[in-house]
PALO-831746 format. One record per atom (N, C-alpha, C, O): residue in one letter; x, y, z; atom name. Coordinates in Angstrom, 3 decimals. Layout:
r residu A&xx X&yy Y&zz Z&atome CA
...
// end
This chain:
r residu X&xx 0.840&yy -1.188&zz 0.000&atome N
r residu X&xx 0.000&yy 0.000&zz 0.000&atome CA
r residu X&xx 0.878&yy 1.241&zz 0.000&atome C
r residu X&xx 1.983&yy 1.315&zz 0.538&atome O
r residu X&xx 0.088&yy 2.467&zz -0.847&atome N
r residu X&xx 1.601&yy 3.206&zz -0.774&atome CA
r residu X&xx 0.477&yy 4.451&zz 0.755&atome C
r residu X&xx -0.643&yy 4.418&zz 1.264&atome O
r residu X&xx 1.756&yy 5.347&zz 0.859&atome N
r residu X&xx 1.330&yy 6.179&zz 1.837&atome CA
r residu X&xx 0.093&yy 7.097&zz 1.615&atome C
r residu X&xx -0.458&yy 7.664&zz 2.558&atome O
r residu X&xx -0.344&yy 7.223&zz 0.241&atome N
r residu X&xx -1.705&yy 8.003&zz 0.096&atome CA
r residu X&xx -2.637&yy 6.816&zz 0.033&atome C
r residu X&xx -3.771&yy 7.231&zz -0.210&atome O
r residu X&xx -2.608&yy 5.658&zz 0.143&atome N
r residu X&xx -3.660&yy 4.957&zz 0.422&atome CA
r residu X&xx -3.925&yy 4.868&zz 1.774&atome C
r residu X&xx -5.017&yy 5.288&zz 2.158&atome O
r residu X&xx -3.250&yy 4.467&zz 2.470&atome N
r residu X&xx -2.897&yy 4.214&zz 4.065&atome CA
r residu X&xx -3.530&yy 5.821&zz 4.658&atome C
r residu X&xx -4.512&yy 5.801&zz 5.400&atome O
r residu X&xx -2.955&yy 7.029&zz 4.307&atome N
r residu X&xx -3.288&yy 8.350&zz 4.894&atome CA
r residu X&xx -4.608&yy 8.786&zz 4.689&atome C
r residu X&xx -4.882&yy 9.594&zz 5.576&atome O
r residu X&xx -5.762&yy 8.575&zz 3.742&atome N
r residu X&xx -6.598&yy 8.828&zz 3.548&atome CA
r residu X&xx -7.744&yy 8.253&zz 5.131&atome C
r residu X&xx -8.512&yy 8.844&zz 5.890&atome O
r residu X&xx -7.212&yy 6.680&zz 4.963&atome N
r residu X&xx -8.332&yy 6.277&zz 5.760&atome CA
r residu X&xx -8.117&yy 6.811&zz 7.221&atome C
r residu X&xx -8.938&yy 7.406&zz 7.920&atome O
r residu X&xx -7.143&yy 6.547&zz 7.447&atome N
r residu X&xx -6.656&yy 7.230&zz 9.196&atome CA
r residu X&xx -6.880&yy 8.625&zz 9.408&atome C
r residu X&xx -6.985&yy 9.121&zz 10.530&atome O
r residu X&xx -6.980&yy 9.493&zz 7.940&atome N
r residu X&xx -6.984&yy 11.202&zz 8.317&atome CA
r residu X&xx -8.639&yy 11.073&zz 8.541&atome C
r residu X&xx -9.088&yy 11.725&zz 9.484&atome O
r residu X&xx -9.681&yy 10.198&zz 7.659&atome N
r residu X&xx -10.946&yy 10.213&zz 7.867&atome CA
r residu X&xx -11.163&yy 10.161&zz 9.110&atome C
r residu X&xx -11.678&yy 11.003&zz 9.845&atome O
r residu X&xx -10.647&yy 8.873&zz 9.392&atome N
r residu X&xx -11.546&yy 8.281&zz 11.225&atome CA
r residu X&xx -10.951&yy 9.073&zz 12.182&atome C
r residu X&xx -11.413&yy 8.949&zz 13.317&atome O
r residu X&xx -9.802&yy 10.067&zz 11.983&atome N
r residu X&xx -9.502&yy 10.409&zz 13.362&atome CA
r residu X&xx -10.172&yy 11.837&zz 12.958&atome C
r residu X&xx -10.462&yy 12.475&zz 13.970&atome O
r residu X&xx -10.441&yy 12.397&zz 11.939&atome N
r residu X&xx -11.571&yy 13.802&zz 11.902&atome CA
r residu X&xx -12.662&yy 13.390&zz 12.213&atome C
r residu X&xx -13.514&yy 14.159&zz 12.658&atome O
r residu X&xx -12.917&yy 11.888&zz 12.026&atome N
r residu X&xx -14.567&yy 11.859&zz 12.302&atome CA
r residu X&xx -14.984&yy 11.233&zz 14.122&atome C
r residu X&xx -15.931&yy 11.346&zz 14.902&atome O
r residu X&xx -13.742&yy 10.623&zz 14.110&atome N
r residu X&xx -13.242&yy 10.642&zz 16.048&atome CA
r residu X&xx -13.437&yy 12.035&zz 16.815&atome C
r residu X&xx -14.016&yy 12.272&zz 17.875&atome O
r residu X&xx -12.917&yy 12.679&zz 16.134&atome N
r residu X&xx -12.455&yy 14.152&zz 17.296&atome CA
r residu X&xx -14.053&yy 14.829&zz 16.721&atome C
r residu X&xx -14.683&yy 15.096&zz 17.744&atome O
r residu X&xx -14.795&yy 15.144&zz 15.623&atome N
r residu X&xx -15.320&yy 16.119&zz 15.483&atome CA
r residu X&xx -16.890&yy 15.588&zz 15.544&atome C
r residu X&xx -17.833&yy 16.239&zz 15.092&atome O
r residu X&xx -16.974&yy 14.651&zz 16.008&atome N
r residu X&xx -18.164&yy 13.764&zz 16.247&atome CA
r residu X&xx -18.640&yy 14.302&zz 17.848&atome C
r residu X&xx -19.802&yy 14.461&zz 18.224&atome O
r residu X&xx -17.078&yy 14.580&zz 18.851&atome N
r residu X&xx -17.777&yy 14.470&zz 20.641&atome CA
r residu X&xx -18.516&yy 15.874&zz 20.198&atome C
r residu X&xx -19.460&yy 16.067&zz 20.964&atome O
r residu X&xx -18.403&yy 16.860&zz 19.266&atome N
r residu X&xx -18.782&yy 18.225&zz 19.504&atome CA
r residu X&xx -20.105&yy 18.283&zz 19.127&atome C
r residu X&xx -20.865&yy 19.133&zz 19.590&atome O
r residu X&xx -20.556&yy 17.175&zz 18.063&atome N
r residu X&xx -21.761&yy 17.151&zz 17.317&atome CA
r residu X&xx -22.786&yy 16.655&zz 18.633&atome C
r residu X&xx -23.921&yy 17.127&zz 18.558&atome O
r residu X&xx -22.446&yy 15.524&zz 20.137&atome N
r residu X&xx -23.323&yy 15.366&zz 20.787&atome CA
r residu X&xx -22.954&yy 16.304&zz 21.777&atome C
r residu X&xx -22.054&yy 15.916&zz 22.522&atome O
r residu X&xx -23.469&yy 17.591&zz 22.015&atome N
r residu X&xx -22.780&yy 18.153&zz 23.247&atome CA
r residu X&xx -24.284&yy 17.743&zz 24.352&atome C
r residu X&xx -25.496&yy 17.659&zz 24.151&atome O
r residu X&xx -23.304&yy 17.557&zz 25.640&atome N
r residu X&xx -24.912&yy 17.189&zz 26.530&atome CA
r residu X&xx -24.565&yy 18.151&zz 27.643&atome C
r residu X&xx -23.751&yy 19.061&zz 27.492&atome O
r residu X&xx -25.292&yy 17.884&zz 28.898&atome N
r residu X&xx -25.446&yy 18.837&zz 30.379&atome CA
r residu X&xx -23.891&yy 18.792&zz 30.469&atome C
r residu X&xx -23.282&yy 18.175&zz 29.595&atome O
r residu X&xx -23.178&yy 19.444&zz 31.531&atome N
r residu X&xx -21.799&yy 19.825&zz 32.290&atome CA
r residu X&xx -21.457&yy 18.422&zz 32.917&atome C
r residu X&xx -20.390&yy 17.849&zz 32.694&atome O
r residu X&xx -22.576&yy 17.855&zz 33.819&atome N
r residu X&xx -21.884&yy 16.717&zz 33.801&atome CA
r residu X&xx -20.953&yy 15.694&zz 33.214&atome C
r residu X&xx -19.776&yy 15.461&zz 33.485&atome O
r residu X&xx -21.823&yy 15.100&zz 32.281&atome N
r residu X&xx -21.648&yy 15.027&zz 31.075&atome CA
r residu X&xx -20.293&yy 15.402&zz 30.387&atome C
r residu X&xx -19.482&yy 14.518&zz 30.111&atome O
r residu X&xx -20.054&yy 16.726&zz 30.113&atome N
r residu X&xx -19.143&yy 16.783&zz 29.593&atome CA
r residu X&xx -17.499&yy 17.194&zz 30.530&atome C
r residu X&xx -16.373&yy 17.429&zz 30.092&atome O
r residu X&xx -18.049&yy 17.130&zz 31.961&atome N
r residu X&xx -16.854&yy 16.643&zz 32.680&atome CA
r residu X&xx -16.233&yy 15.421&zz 32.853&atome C
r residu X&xx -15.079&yy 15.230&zz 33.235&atome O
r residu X&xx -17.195&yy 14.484&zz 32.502&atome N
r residu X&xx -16.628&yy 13.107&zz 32.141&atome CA
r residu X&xx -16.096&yy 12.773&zz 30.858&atome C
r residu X&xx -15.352&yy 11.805&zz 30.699&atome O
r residu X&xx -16.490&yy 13.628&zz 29.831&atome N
r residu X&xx -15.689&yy 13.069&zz 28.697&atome CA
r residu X&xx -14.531&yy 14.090&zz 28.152&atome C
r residu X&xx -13.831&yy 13.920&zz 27.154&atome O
r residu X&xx -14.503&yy 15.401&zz 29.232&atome N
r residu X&xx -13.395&yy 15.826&zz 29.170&atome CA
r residu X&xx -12.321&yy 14.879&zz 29.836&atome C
r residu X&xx -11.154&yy 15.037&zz 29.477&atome O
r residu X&xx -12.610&yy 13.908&zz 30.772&atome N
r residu X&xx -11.471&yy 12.797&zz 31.369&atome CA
r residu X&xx -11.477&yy 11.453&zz 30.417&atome C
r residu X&xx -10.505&yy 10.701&zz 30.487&atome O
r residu X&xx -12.160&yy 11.261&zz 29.858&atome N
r residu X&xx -12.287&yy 10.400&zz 28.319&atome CA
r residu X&xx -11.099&yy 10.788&zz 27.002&atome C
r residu X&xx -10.225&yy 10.132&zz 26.433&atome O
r residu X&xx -11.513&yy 11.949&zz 26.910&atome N
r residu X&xx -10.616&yy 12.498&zz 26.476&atome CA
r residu X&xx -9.189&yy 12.745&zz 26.276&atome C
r residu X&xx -8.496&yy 12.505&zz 25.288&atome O
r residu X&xx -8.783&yy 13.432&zz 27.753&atome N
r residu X&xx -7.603&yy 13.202&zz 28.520&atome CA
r residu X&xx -6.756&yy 12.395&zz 28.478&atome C
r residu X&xx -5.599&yy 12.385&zz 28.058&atome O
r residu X&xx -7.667&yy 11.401&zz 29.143&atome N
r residu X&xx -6.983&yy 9.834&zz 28.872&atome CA
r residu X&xx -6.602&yy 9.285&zz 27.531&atome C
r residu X&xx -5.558&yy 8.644&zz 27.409&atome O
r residu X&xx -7.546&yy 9.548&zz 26.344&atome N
r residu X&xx -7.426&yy 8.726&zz 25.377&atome CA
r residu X&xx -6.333&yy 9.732&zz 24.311&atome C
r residu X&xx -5.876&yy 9.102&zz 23.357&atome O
r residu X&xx -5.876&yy 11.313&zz 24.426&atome N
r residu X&xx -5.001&yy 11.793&zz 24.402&atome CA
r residu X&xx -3.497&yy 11.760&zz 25.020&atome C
r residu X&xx -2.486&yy 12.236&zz 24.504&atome O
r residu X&xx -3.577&yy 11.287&zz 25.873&atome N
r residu X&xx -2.584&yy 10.477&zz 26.900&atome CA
r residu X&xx -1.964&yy 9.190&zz 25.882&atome C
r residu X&xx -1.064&yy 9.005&zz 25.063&atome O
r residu X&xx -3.125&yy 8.438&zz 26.551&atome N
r residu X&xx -2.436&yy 7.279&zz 25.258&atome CA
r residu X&xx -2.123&yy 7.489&zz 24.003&atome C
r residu X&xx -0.960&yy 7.378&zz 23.614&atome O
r residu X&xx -2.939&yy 7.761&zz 23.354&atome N
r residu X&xx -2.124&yy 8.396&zz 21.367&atome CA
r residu X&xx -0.672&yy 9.198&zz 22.336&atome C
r residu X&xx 0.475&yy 8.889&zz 22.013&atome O
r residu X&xx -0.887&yy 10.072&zz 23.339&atome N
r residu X&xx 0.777&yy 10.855&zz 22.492&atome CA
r residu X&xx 1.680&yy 9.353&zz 23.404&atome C
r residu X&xx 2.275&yy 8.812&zz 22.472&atome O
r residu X&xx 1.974&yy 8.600&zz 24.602&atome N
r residu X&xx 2.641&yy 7.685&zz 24.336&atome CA
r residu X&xx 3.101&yy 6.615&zz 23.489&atome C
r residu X&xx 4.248&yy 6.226&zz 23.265&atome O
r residu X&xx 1.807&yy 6.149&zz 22.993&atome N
r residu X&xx 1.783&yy 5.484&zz 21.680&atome CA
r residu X&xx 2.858&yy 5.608&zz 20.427&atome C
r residu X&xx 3.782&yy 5.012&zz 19.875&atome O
r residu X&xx 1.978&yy 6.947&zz 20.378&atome N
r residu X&xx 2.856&yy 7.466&zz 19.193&atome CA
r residu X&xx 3.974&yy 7.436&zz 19.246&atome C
r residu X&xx 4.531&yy 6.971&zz 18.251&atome O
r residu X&xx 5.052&yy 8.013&zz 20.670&atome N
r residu X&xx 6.248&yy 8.274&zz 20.860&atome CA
r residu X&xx 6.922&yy 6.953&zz 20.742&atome C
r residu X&xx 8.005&yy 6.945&zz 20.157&atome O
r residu X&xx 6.369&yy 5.647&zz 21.286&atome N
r residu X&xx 7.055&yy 4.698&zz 21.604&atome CA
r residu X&xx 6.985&yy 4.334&zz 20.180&atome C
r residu X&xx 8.073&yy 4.114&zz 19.648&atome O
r residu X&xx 5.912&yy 4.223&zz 19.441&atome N
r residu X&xx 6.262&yy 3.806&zz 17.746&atome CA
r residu X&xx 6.996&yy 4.007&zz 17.370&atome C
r residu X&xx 7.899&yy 3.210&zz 17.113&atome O
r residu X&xx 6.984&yy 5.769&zz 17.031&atome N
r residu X&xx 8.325&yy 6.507&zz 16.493&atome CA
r residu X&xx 9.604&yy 6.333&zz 17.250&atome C
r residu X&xx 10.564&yy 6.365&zz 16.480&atome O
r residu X&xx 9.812&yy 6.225&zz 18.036&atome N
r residu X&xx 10.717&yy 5.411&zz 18.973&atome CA
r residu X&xx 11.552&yy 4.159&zz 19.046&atome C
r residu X&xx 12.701&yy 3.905&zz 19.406&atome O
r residu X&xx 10.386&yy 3.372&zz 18.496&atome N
r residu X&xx 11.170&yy 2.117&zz 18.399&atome CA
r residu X&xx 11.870&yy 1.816&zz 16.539&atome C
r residu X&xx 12.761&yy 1.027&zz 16.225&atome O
r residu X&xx 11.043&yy 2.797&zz 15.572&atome N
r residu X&xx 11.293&yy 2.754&zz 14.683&atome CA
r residu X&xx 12.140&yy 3.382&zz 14.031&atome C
r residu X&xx 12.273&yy 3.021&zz 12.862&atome O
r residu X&xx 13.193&yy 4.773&zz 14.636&atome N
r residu X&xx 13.882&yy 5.480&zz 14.883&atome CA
r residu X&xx 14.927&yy 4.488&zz 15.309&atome C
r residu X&xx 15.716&yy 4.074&zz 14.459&atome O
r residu X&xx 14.985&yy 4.151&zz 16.316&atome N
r residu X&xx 15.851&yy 2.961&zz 17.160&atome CA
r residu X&xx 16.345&yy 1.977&zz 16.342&atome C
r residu X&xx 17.572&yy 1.882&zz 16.317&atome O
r residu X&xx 15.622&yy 1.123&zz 15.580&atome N
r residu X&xx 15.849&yy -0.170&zz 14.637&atome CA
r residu X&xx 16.452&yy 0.635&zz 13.311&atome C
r residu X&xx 17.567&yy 0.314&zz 12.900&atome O
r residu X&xx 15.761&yy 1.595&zz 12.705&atome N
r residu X&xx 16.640&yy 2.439&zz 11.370&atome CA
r residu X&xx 18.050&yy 2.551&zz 11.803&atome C
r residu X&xx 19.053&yy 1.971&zz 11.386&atome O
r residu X&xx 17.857&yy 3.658&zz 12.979&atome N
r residu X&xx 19.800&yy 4.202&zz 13.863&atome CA
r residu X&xx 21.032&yy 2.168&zz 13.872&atome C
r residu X&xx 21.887&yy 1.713&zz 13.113&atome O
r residu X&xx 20.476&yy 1.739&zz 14.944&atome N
r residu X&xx 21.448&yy 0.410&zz 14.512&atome CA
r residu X&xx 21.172&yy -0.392&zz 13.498&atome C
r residu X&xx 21.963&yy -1.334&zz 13.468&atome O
r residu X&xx 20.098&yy -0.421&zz 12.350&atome N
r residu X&xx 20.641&yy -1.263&zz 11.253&atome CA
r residu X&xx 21.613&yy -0.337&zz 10.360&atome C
r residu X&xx 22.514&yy -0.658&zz 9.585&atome O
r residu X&xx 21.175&yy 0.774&zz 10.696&atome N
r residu X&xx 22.368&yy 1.808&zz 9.409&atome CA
r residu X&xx 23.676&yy 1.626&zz 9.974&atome C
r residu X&xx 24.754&yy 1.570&zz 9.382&atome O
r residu X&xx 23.366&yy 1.517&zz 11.525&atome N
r residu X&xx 25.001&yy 1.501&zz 11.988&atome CA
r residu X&xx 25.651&yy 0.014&zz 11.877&atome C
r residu X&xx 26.870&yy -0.081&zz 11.732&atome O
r residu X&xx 25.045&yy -0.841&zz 11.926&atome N
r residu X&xx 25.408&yy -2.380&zz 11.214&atome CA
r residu X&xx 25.673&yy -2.280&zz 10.048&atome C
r residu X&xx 26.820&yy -2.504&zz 9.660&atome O
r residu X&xx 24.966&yy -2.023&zz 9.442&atome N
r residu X&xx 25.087&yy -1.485&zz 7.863&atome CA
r residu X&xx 26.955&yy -1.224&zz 7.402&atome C
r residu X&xx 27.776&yy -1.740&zz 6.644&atome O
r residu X&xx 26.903&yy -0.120&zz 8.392&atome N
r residu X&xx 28.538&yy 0.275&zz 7.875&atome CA
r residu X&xx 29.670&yy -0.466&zz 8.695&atome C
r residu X&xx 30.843&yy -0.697&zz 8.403&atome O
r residu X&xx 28.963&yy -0.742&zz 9.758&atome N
r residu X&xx 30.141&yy -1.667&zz 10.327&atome CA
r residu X&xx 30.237&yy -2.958&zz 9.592&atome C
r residu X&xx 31.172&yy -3.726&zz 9.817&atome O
r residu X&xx 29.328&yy -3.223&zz 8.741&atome N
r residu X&xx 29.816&yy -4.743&zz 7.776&atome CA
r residu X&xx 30.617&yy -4.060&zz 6.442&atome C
r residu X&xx 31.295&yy -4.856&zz 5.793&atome O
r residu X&xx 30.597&yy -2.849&zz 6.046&atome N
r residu X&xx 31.202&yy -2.805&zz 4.900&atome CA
r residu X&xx 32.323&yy -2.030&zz 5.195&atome C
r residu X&xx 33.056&yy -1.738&zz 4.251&atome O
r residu X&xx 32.679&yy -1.532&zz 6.620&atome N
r residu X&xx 33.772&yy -1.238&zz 7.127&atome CA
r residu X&xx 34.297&yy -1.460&zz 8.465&atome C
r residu X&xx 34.543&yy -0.520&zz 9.221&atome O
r residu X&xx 34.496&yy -2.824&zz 8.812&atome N
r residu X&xx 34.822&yy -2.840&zz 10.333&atome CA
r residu X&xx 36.058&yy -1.947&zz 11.057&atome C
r residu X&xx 36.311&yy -2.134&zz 12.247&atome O
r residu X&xx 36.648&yy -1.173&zz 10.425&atome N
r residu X&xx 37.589&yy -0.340&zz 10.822&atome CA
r residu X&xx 37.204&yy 0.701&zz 11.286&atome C
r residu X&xx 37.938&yy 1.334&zz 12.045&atome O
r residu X&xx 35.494&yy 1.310&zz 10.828&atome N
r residu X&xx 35.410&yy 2.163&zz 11.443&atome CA
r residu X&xx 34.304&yy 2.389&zz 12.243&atome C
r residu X&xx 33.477&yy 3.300&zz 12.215&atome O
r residu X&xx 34.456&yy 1.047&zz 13.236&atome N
r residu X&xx 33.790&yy 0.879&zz 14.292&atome CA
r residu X&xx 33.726&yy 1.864&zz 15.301&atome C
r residu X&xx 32.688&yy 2.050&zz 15.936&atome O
r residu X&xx 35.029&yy 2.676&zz 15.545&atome N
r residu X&xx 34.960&yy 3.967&zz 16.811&atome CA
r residu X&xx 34.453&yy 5.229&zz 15.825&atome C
r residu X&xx 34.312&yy 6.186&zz 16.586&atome O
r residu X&xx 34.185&yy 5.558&zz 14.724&atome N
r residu X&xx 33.893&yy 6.882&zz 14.667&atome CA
r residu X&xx 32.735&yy 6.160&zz 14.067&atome C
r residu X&xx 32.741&yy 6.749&zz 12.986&atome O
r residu X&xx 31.202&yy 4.851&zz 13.924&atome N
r residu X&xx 30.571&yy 4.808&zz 14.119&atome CA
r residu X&xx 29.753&yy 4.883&zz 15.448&atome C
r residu X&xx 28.703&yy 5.428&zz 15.790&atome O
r residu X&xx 30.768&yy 4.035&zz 16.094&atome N
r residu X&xx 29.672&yy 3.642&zz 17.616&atome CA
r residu X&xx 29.184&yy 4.863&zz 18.430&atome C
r residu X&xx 28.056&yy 4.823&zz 18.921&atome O
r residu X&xx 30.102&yy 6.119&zz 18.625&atome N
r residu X&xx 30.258&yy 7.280&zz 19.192&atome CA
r residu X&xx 28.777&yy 7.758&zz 18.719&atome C
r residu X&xx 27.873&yy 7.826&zz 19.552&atome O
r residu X&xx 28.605&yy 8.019&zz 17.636&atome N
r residu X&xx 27.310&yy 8.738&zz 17.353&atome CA
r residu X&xx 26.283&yy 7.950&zz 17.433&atome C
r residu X&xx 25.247&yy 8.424&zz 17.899&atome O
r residu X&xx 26.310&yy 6.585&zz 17.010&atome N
r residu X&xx 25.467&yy 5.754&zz 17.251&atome CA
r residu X&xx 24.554&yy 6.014&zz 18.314&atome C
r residu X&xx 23.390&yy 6.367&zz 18.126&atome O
r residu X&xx 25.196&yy 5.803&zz 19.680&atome N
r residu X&xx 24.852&yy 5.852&zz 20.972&atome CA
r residu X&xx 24.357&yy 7.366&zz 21.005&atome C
r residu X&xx 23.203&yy 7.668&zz 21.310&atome O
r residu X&xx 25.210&yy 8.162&zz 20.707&atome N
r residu X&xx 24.234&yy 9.437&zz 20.849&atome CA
r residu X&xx 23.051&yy 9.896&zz 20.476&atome C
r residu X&xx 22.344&yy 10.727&zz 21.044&atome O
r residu X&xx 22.825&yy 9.170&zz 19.247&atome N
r residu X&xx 21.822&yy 9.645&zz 18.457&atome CA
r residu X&xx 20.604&yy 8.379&zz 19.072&atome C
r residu X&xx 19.428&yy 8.582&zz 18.767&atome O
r residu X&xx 20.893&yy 7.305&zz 19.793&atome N
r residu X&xx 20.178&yy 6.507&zz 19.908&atome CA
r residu X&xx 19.318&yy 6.588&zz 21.868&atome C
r residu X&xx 18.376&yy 6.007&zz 22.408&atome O
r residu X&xx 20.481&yy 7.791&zz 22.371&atome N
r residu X&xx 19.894&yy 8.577&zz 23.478&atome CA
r residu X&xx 19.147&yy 9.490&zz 23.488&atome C
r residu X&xx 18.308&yy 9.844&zz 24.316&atome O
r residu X&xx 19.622&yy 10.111&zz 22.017&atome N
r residu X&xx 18.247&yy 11.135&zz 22.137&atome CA
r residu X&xx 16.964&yy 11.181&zz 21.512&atome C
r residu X&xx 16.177&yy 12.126&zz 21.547&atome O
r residu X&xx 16.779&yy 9.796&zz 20.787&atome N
r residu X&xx 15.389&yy 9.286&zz 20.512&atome CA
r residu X&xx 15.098&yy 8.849&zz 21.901&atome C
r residu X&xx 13.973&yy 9.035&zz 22.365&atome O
r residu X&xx 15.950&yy 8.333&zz 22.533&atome N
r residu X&xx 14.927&yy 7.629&zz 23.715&atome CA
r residu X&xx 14.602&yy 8.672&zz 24.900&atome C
r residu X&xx 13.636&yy 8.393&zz 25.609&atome O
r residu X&xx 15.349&yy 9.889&zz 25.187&atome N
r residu X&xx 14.719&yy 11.077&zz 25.217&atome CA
r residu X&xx 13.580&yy 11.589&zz 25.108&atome C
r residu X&xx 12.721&yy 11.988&zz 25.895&atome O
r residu X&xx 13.729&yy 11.501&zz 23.686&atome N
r residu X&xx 12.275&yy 12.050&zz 23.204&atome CA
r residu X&xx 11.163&yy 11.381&zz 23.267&atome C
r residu X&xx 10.142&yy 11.924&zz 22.846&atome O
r residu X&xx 11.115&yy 10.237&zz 23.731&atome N
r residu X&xx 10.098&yy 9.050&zz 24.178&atome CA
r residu X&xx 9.846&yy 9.036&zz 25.617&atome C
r residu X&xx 8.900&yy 8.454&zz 26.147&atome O
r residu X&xx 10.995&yy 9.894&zz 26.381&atome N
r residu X&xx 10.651&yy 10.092&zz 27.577&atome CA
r residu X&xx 9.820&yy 11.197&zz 27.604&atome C
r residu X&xx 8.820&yy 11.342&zz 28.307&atome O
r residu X&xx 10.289&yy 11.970&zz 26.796&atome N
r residu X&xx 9.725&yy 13.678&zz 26.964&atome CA
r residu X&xx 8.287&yy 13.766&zz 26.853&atome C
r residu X&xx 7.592&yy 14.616&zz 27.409&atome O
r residu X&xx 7.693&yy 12.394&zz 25.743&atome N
r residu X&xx 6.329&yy 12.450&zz 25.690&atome CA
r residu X&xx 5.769&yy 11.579&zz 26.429&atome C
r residu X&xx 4.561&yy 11.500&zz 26.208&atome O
r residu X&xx 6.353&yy 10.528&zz 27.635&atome N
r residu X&xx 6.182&yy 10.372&zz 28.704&atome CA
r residu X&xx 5.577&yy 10.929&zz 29.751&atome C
r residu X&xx 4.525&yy 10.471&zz 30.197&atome O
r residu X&xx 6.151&yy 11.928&zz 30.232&atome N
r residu X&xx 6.464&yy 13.653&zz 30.788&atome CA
r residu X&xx 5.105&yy 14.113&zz 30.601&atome C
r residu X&xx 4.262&yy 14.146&zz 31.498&atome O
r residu X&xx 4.907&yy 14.500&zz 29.286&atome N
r residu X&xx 3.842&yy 14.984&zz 28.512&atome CA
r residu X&xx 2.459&yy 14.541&zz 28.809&atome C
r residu X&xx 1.536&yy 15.301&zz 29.103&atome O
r residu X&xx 2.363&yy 12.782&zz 28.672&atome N
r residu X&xx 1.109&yy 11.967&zz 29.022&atome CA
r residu X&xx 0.511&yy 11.933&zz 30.795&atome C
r residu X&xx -0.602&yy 12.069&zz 31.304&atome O
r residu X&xx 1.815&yy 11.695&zz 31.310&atome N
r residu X&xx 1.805&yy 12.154&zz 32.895&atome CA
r residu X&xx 0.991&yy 13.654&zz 33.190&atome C
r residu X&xx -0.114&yy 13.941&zz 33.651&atome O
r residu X&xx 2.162&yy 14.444&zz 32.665&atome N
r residu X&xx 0.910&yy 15.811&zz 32.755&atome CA
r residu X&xx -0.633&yy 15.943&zz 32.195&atome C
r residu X&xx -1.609&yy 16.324&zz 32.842&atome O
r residu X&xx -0.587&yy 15.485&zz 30.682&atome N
r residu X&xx -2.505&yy 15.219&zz 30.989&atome CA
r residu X&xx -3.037&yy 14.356&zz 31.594&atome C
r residu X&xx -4.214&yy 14.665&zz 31.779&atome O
r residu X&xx -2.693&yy 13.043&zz 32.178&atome N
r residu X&xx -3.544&yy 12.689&zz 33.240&atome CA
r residu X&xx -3.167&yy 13.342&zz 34.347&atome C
r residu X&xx -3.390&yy 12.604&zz 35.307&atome O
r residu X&xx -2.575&yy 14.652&zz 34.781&atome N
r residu X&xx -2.613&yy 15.294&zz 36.209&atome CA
r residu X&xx -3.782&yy 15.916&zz 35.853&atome C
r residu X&xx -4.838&yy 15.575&zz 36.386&atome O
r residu X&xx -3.751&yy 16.567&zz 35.231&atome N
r residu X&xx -4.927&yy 17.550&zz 34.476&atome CA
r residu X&xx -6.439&yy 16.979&zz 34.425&atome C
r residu X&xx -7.324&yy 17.577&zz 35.037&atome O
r residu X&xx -6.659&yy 16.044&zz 33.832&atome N
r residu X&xx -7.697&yy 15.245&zz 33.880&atome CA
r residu X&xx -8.230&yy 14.739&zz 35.443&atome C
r residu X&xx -9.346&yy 14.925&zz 35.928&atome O
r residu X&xx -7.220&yy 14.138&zz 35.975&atome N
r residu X&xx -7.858&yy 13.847&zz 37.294&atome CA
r residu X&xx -8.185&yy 14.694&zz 38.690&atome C
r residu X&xx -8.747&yy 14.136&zz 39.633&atome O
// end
């Protein structure tokens, strides 16, 4: 499947996800509970997401760096050095939206 097949259907359901809670609006009650519905289920997508992009970031960084260490084992020290760096600060950034999910469920609850 190429990426405009795949993007079409996911851009549909998540406009028709988000723009659907506005079409039932009900009493305050009501919509103090699905502001924590919400919350939550924003919570999860941004961990989600991070750990995807995360792990897929992660597997690209060491197969490229395998990659050159098979067609050059000599230059194992001025690969590994960046390797590791670049492979700390994806996992960083998987913390950061960690961080992120923590703070909307403070918010929510």
């Amino acid at each position: 499947m190429t990426k405009k097949n795949v993007l079409a259907p996911v851009t549909s359901f998540l406009v028709t996800l988000f723009v659907s809670a506005t079409a039932f609006a009900q009493d305050a009650a009501a919509n103090e509970f699905d502001m924590k519905k919400w919350g939550l289920l924003a919570a999860a997508i941004a961990i989600c997401g991070a750990a995807i992009g995360g792990a897929i970031a992660q597997g690209k960084t060491a197969s490229t760096a395998l990659d050159g260490l098979a067609r050059n084992p000599g230059a194992s020290g001025k690969i590994f050095v960046p390797m590791i760096l670049g492979l700390a600060l994806i996992e960083s950034l998987v913390i950061y939206a960690l961080l992120i999910a923590f703070q909307i469920l403070g918010k929510v609850q």
